[in-house]
N, C-alpha and C positions, 0 to 999 in steps of 0.2 A: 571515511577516514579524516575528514577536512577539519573538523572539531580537533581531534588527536596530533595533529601535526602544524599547531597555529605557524610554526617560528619560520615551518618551508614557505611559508605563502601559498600553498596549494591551491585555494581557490583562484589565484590570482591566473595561476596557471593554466586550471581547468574549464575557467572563461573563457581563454582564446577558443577552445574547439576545436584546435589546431590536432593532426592526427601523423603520425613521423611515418616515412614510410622507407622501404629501404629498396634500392633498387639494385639487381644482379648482372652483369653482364660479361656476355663472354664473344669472344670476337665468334665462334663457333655458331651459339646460338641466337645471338641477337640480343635483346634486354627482353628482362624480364619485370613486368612493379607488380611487387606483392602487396598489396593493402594489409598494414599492422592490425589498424580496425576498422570493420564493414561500414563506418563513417565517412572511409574514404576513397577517394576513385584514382585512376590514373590512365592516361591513353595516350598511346603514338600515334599522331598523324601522320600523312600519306608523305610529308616530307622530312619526316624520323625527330619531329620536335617533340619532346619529353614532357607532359602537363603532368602534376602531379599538386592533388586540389581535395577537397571535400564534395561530398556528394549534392552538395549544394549549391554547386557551380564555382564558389569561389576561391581562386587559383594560389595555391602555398608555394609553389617553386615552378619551374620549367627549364628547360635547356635545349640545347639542341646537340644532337649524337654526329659524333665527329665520324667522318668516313676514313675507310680505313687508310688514305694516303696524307690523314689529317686536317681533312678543307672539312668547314663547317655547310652541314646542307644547308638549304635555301631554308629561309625566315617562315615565320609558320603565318599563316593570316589571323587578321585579327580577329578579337575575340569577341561571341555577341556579348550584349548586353547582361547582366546576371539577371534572372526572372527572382523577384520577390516571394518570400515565403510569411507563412504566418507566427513561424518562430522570429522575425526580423524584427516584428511588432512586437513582442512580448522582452526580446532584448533590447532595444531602443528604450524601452518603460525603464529597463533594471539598472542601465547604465547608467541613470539621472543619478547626482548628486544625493537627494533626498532619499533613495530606496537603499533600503538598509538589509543587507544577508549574508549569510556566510559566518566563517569565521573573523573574518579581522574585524567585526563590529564590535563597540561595546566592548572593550578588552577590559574598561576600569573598573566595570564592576563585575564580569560576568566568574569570575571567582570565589568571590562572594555570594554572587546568586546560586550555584554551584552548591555550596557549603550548605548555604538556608534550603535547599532543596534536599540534600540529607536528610539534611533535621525533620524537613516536613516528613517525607516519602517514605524512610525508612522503618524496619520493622527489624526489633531483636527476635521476636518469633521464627520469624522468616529464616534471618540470619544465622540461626542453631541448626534451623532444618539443614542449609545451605554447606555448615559446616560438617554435616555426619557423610560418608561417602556414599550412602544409599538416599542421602537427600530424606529420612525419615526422622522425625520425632513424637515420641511420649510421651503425650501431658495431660493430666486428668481424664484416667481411663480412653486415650484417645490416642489411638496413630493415625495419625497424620504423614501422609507421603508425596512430597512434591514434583512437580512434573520438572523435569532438568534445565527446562528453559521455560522461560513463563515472566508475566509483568514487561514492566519497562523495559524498550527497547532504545538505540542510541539516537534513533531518529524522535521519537515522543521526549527522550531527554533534552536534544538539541531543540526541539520547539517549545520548549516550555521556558527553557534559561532564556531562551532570545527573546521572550515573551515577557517574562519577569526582568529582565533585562531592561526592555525598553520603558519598561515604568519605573525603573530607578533612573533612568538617565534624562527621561524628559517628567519630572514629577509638576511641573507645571502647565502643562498641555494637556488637553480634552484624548484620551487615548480611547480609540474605538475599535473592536474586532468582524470581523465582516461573518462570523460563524464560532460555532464551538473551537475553539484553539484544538481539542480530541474529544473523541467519544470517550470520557468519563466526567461524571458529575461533583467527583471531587476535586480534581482541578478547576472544572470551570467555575462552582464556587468561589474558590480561590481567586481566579479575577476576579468577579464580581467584586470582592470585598478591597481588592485593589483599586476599587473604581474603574475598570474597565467599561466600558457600551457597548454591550453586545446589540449590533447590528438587525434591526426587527426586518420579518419577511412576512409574506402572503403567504396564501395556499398554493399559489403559482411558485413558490420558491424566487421571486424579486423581493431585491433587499432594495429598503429604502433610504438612501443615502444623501437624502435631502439637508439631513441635521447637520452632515460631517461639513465644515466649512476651512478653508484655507489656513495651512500652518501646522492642522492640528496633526493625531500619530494615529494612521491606522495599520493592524496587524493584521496577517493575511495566516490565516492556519494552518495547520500540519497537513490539510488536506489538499491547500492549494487556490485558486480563485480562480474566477472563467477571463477572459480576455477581455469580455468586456467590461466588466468588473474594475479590470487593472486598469482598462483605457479612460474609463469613470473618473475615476481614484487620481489620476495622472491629469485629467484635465481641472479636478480640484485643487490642485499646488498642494497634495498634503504630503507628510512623513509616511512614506509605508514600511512597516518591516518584517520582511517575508520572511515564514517559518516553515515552506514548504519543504515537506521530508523530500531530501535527493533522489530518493527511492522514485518516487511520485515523480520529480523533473528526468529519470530516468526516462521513466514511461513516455512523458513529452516527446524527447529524444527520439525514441524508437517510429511515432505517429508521425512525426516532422519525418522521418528516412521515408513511411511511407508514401508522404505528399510529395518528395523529394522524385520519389520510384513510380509516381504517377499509380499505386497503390488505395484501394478502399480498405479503411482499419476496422476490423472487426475486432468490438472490444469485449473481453470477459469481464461483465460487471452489469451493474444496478444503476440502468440509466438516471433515475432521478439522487441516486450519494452523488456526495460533496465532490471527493475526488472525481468520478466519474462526469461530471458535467464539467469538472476543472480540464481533463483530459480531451471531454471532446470540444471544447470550446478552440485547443490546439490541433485540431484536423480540420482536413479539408472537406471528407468524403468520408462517413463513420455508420457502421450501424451497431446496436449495443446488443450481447446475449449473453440473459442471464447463467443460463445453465450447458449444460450437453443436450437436453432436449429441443433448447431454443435454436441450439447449433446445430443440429440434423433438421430444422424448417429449414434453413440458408443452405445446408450440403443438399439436400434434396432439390433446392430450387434450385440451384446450380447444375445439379448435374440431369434432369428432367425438362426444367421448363421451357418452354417455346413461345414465343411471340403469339399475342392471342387466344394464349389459352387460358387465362384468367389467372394462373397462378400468381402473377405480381400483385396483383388486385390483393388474393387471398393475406401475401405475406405483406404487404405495405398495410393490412387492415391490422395485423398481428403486430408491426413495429413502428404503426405511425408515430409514437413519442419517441420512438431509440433509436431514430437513423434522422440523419442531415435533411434538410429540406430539400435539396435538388435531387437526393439518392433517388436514383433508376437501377431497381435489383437486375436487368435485363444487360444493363452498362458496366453498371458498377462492380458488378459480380467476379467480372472476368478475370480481373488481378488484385488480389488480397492480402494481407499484411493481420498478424495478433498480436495483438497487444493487450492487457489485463487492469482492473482493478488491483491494486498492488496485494490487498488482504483477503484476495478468493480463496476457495480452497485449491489447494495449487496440485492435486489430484484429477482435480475435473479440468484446470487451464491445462493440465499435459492431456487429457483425453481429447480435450476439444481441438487441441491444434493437431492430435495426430490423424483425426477426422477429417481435418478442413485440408492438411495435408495428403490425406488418402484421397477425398474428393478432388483436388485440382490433380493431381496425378492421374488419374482415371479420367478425368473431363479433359486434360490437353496432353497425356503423355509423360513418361519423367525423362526424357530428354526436355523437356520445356519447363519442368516444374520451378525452376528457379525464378522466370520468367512471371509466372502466375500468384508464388507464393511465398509468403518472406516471415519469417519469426524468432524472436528474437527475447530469450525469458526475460519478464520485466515481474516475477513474484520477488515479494520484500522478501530475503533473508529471514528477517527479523519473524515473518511470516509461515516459512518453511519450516523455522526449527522448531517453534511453540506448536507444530501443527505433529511433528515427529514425535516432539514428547510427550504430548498427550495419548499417541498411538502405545508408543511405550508402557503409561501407566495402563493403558485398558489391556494389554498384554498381560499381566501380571493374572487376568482367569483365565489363561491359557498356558498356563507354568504351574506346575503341580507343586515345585518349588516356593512360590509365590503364596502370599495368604491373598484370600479376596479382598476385593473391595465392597465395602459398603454400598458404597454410592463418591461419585467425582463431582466435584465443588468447581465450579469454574466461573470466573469472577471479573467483570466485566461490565462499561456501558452497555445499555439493553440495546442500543441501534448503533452499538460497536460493528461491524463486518465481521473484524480479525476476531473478536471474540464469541460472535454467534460461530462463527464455521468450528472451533475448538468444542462447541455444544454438540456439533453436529457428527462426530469422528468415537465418541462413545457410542450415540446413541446409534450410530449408523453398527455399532458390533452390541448392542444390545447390554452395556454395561448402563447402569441406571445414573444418571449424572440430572445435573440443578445447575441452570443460569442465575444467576444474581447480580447484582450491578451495585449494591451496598449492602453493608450490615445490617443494619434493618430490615430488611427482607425477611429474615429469619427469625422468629416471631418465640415469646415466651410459653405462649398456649399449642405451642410446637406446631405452627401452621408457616409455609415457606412461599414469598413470593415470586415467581421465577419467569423466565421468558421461554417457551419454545419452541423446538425447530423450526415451527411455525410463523413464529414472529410473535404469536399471542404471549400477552402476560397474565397470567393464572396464580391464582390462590391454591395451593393446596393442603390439606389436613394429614396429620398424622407423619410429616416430616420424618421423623426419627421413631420409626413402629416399632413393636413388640420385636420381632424378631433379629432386628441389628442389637436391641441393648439388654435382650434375655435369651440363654437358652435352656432347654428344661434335661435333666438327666435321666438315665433309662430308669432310676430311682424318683421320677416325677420331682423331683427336685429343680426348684427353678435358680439359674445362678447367674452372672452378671458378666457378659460377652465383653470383649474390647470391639470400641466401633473404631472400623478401620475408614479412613476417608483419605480420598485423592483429591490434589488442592492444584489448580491451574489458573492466569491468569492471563486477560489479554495485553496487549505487546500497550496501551495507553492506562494501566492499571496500574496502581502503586502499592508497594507491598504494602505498608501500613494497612488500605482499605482490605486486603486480603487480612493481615493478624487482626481485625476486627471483626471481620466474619465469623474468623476460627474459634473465638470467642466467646462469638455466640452459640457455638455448637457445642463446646465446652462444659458453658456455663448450663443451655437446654441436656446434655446429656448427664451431667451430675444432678438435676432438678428431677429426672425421669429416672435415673437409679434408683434414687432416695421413695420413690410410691413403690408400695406393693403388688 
């Protein structure tokens, strides 16, 4: 909401961390503190002094509880030291002058940038579909049915303007991005031709930041950057300006309470994405699991394994890249904490925590469970809903109401997350669906380039076959079908690149009416 409400200063407010808590007391029962939010802690010492603080040791209020003839009890002793976290590091970086986020940046032009992103992004096509209340339209022998939520979310919008942004405010500075600003190729074009420098890497995923020198502006992407990264950056004296989606600093939040809770964070995600090394670069103690099958290695070895009996062996051979350096599964196991990839499919992040929740419950009891286990959903919104309406449109062969589909369009960077799982929610009920990541893809000799489930990109022949654009009559009479097509997009996709696609399928199916 920070975008939406510049004039409160919200972010100014949601920087403190600060967490209100309200306490009840009644001469009867004593006090009680309720933590507003599980950010925050509170406890009575032995001599009824009242701390009342975050989970991170450090202290918002305190008092002391008056007895009941009104003398104040004895003074509480002092207080240790606050033990450092590695969230402490990453906000020290953000406070400097020179780092640039949020909403109050950039006010003078980001209106403007706002407007020019209209211009660019938008799509009349779209916008007709958007206005019928079934979300359908029919344009050259063709319906077309949109998924209800789909494209641009507010987070890819907010990193894009602060991005665009910062090349109209400093146009005479070397401006560099340390990664794809998102996964789509029509934006990041789009810098390119701003003159942005996108940031070279290896096969190891190190970026070489040797070129960036003092003064100049580097942009930090919607995915986020690892710490050290930041602490790079920070010892270069440059301008950063971070576009990390809140969604993404959410999940920070959540891994900091673990480190906080003396917690190992098991994360749902793709150890080597962007975000996912951004994330665990904020833990202490991580290990990373792709799926629900990776998740029952870890609940097994939890709830089975014994000192010496090789099984750590087995699973440290299975996750030597996606768990911390010091991680001992034998240590580390014992109190665990989930946390996500913000763009999984958020189907498998509830299976998998109620798994690792059923596991610590059996392994220590659920009178203990709280003790052992901590979660806390950190799936984007943005995430959720494009993930429902795509369920939705595959719905529609299971409604005798409903006409079929064709085949579902879904439209997307190819090493998008959010938009490969939206590939994966047709095919998983068997409705026929095609990744694409641009227009082009979809070819005039009606061959279709597409990404999938698999991660493979594949060529394939005969796109739009006999059967979607003829059917023959019991009079052997051949007559000329409507191709119905389901149109979905991921949450860094702009409609335009969607009405371009559409386009093409348009234009390919008036081409293949027209043959006998």
């Amino acid at each position: 909401q920070q975008d939406r409400a510049e004039s409160r200063d919200l972010e100014n407010i949601m920087n403190l961390g600060s967490v209100l808590l309200v306490a009840y007391a009644t001469r009867a029962q004593g006090f009680q503190i309720r933590p507003y939010q599980h950010q925050a802690f509170s406890r009575i010492h032995h001599d009824r002094s009242v701390v009342i603080g975050r989970y991170d040791g450090s202290e918002l209020a305190s008092t002391t509880l008056k007895d009941q003839d009104g003398k104040d009890a004895p003074a509480a002793p002092s207080k240790a030291k606050r033990r450092s976290y590695i969230k402490d590091e990453r906000n020290a970086i953000a406070k400097k002058k020179d780092f640039y986020r949020g909403a109050g940046v950039f006010k003078e032009v980001k209106k403007g940038v706002a407007q020019g992103m209209r211009e660019e992004f938008d799509s009349d096509l779209m916008n007709k579909m958007k206005e019928d209340p079934n979300y359908m339209l029919e344009k050259d022998g063709v319906e077309f049915y949109l998924a209800k939520d789909h494209g641009f979310c507010w987070g890819v919008e907010r990193s894009i303007n602060l991005a665009y942004s910062a090349v109209e405010t400093f146009p005479d500075l070397d401006i560099h991005i340390t990664n794809e600003l998102i996964h789509n190729p029509m934006v990041n074009k789009r810098l390119h031709t701003k003159n942005v420098k996108f940031i070279e890497k290896d096969e190891e995923n190190t970026k070489d930041f040797s070129h960036i020198k003092e003064g100049d502006v580097v942009m930090l992407p919607a995915f986020g950057a690892t710490l050290d990264e930041m602490k790079e950056l920070d010892s270069k004296k440059v301008k950063v300006v971070d576009t990390t989606c809140p969604w993404v600093a959410k999940v920070w939040s959540t891994v900091h309470t673990h480190q906080v809770r003396g917690l190992t964070s098991i994360i749902h995600g793709k150890y080597a994405h962007e975000e996912t090394m951004a994330t665990k670069s904020m833990c202490e103690t991580y290990i990373c699991v792709k799926n629900e099958e990776e998740a029952k290695l870890v609940a097994d070895f939890i709830l089975t394994a014994e000192e010496g009996d090789g099984k750590a062996e087995e699973l440290m051979a299975k996750f030597s890249k996606a768990c911390s350096a010091h991680f001992d599964p034998h240590k580390h196991l014992k109190k665990i904490g989930l946390a996500n990839q913000t763009t999984m499919y958020k189907k498998e992040t509830r299976a998998i925590g109620q798994l690792l929740q059923k596991t610590m419950m059996t392994k220590f009891g659920p009178d203990l469970l709280n003790d052992h286990y901590y979660e806390f959903d950190t799936i984007c919104d943005a995430t959720q809903v494009r993930q429902d309406a795509v369920d939705e449109l595959c719905a529609m062969h299971e409604d005798p109401e409903q006409p079929n589909l064709d085949f579902i369009l879904v439209v997307g960077g190819f090493d998008s997350s959010n938009t490969a799982h939206l590939l994966e929610i047709p095919q998983m009920r068997g409705v026929k669906s095609y990744h694409i990541n641009t227009a082009d893809c979809i070819q005039a000799d009606n061959t279709i380039q597409h990404r999938t489930v698999d991660g493979e990109v594949v060529k394939s022949e005969a796109f739009l076959d006999e059967a979607m654009i003829w059917e023959t009559g019991d009079d052997g009479v051949r007559s000329k079908k409507k191709l119905r097509v389901g149109v979905t997009s991921g949450a860094s996709t702009p409609d335009k690149e969607v009405q371009d696609a559409l386009g093409q399928i348009m234009m390919l199916n008036e081409m293949l009416s027209g043959q006998k």
